[in-house]
C-alpha atoms as one frame of an Amber mdcrd trajectory, in Angstrom:
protein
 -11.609 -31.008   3.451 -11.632 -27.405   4.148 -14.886 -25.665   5.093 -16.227
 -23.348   2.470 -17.467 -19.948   3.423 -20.802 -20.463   2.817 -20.725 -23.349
   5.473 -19.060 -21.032   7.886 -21.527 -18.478   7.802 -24.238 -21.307   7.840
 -22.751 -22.646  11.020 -21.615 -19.255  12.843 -24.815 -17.787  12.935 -26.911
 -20.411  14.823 -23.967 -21.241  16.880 -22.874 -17.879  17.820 -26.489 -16.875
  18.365 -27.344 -20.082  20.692 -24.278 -18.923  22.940 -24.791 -15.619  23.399
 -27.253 -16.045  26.126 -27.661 -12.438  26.738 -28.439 -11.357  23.462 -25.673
  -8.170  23.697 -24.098  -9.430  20.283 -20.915 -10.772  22.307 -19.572 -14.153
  23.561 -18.306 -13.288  26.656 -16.483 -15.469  29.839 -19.108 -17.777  30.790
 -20.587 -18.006  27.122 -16.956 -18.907  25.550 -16.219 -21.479  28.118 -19.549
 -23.500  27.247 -19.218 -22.806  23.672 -15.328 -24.409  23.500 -16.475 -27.304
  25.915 -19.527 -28.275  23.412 -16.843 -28.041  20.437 -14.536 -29.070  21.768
 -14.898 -32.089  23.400 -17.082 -34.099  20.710 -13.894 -33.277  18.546 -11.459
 -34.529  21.327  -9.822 -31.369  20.671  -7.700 -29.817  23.615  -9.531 -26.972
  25.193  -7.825 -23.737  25.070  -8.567 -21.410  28.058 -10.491 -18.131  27.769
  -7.414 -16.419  28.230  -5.794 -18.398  25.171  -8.799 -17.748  22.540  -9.059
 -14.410  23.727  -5.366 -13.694  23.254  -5.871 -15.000  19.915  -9.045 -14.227
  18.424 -10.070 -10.967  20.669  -8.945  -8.448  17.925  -9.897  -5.396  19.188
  -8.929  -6.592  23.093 -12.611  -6.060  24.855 -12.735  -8.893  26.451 -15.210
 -10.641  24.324 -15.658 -12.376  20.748 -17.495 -10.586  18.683 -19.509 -12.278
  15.480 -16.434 -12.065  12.943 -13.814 -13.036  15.657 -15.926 -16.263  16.633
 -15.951 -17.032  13.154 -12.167 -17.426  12.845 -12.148 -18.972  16.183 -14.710
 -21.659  14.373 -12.301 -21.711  11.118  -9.563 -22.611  13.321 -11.175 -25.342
  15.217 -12.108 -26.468  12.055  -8.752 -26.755  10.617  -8.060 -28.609  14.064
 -10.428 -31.139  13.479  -9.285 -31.466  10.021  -5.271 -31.143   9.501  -5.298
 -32.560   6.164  -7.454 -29.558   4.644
C-alpha cells in the first residue's frame, strides 16, 4: 500500500518538527542519526549512515535535510517498509 500525499505531509510535519531540536528548520548530524534510529529500527530496516542519506536526499549539498528532502527520505523508507506498494 503506497502512502498517499496527504499522509506524508500528515506525518512529515510532526516528525520533522520533533527532530529538529534546534528549531533552525534543518535536520542536521546528530538530529538525522536519532531520527533514522527511531525509524528505523521498529521497521527492522537497515540503517543507512548520515553520509548515505545525505548523499542521497541532501539536494542542494548543505549538509543538512531540509523539510522537502526529509520528506522523500520518509517516502523512501516507506517504500522500504512496504516493497509491494
Amino acid at each position: 500500500m503506497s502512502i498517499s500525499q496527504q499522509e506524508l505531509d500528515t506525518i512529515v510535519g510532526p516528525m520533522f518538527d520533533e527532530f529538529d531540536a534546534n528549531k533552525n528548520g534543518f535536520l542536521e548530524e546528530k538530529e538525522i542519526t536519532q531520527l533514522v534510529g527511531r525509524v528505523c529500527e521498529p521497521l527492522k530496516l537497515p540503517l543507512p549512515s548520515n553520509e548515505e542519506i545525505l548523499a542521497r536526499f541532501d539536494k542542494n549539498n548543505d549538509n543538512k535535510l531540509s523539510r522537502n528532502e526529509f520528506k522523500d527520505l520518509v517516502m523512501e523508507l516507506s517504500k522500504q517498509a512496504n516493497p509491494s506498494s
